[in-house]
C-alpha positions, 0 to 999 in steps of 0.5 A: 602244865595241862592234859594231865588226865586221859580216859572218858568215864574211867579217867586217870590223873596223874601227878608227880616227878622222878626226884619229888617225895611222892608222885601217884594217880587219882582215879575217877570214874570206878564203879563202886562195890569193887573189891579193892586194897593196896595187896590188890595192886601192889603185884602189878607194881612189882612187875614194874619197879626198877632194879629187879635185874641187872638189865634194868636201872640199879634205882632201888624203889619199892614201889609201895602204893598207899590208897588214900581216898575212895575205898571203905571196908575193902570196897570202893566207894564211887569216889576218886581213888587216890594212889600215892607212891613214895619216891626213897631213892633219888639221887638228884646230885647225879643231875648237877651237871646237866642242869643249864646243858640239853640231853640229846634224844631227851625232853630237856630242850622242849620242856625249855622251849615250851615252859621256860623252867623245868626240872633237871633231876632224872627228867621231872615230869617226862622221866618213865617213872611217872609211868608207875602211877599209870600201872597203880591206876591199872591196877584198880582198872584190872580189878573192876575188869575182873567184876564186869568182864571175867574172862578178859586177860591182858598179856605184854610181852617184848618181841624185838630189842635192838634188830633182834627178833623173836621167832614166832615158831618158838612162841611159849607164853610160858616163858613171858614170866620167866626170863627179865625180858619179858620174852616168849622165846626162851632162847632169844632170852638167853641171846638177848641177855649176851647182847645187852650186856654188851650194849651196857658195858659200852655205855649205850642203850637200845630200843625194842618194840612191845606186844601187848595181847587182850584175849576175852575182849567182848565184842562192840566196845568202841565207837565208829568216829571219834572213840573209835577204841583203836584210836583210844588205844594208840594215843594211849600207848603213845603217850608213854614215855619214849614210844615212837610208834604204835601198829594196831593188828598187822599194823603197818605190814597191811600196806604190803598186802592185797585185798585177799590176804588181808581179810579176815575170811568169817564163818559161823561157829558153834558159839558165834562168827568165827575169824579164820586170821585177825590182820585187824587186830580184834577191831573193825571200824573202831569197834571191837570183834570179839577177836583178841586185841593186838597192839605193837608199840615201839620203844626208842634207845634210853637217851641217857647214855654214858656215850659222849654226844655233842650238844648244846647248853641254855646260852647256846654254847656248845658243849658235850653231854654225858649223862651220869645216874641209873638208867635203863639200857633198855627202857623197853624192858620195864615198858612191858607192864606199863603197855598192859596198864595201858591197855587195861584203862582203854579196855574198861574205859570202853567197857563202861561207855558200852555199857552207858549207852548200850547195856551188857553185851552186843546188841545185834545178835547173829544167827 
């Protein structure tokens, strides 16, 4: 299996499966010198494992990343960071039965399609909990951020599950941190709460779409054609398990708009061009404004369900599928972390490329 590794100087693998004994990520391209230890991650895996709420699969993993190469005396080396985390819950018998069978929604048939084998248990490579290795690479992403761009901050919250929206005029950041949804209205939290436990009790699931927020970002990162950083950013987050569409900005609204209320009117300020709106998401022609970076990502229902579906097995034979296990009714809710990991990589991807090519700071300066 190839295309294991995404990023340009600041590149991550990853490697591993849901039920193996480890899965992780090696980390090329850091800087050397950045402080770094397992203590310095650790934190951001927190934030992700499972089994924090009932809202979330009941697998129990403690998600404790080991660094086994690239750091010396709490520093970085230069070298390839290795990060391995352990699996010590699987239970791979709850898989016996889907093992010659297609889960409808899920990679199983394609995976068959393409490879000709693949493993059952809790999906192999395409299960979400590969997903960890990305938030333990941002984890070092985050901490080479902290030392070349102190006042960047990536911040993701959840603004839609199911048809259920958040309302913008409620808006606290506040309460990102303080309810399992990740959510910025504390009473979509409570609402919400009602409404998914009704979805898993019934033994269904339900999407919802992510925001995910980089205020600091300085200006200039990206380039104008094929690096362009919002291109980067949409593969990035689409490349996470289970998302099925990415809007940069106003996204996909700005069809609906003119020429006039979508653009972002400019004026001088004391520190700097001011915006009076940011309907381009903090990139313009590829490059970033200064503005915040806003991105929108949408996460499809959980395909593992308790719901009977009609399928079919590898002889073509019909059949029906329940899925049984630990698994998410809302895998969005656990993709919180995953997009500001995501995010994170893009961000000090484009850092360094700026910085190769052009040096510190932007080069043309206004006023």
């Amino acid at each position: 299996m190839s295309f294991n590794t995404f990023g340009h100087l600041f590149r991550v693998t990853t490697w591993g499966e849901s039920h193996g004994p480890a899965l992780g990520a090696t980390v090329d391209g850091c800087p050397p010198g950045v402080a770094l230890s397992a203590e310095v991650i650790q934190p951001w895996l927190d934030r992700r494992k499972p089994g924090q709420s009932r809202h979330t699969t009941q697998r129990r993993e403690a998600d404790a990343v080991e660094i086994l190469s690239g750091v010396h005396d709490g520093r970085t080396t230069g070298t390839p960071i290795q990060l391995m985390i352990r699996n010590t819950d699987q239970r791979s018998k709850d898989y016996s039965e889907i093992e010659a069978t297609f889960r409808p929604g899920h990679a199983d048939i394609t995976y068959w399609q393409k490879y000709g084998i693949r493993d059952p248990r809790g999906g192999g490579r395409s299960s979400a909990r590969e997903t960890a290795a990305r938030v333990a690479a941002a984890g070092v992403a985050r901490a080479v951020l902290a030392d070349l761009a102190p006042g960047l901050k990536v911040t993701g919250y959840m603004v839609q599950m199911g048809p259920h929206r958040i309302d913008r005029a409620r808006f606290d950041a506040d309460q990102i941190d303080r309810n399992p949804f990740w959510v910025p209205d504390a009473q979509a939290a409570a609402d919400w709460a009602d409404y998914l436990d009704s979805i898993r009790k019934a033994g269904n699931s339900v999407g919802a779409v992510i925001e995910v927020t980089a205020t600091g970002v300085p200006a200039g990162l990206g380039a104008p054609i094929y690096a362009k950083l919002d291109s980067d950013l949409a593969a990035a987050l689409m490349s996470i398990n289970a998302v099925k569409g990415v809007e940069i900005g106003e996204g996909m609204g700005a069809a609906a708009l003119t020429g006039v209320e979508n653009a972002d009117e400019m004026r001088m300020g004391a520190d700097g061009p001011e915006f009076g709106t940011n309907r381009a998401g903090g990139i313009l022609g590829g490059i970033s404004t200064g503005q915040d970076v806003v991105a929108r990502f949408a996460v499809k229902p959980t395909s593992s369900i308790l719901t009977p579906r009609a399928s079919i097995r590898k002889d073509g034979a019909p059949t029906e599928v329940v899925t049984k296990g630990r698994h998410d009714p809302c895998v969005g809710i656990r993709a919180v972390p995953v997009g500001e990991a995501m995010m994170a990589c893009v961000l000090l991807d484009h850092l360094l490329l700026h910085r190769a090519q052009c040096g510190p700071g932007p080069r043309g300066r206004i006023g």
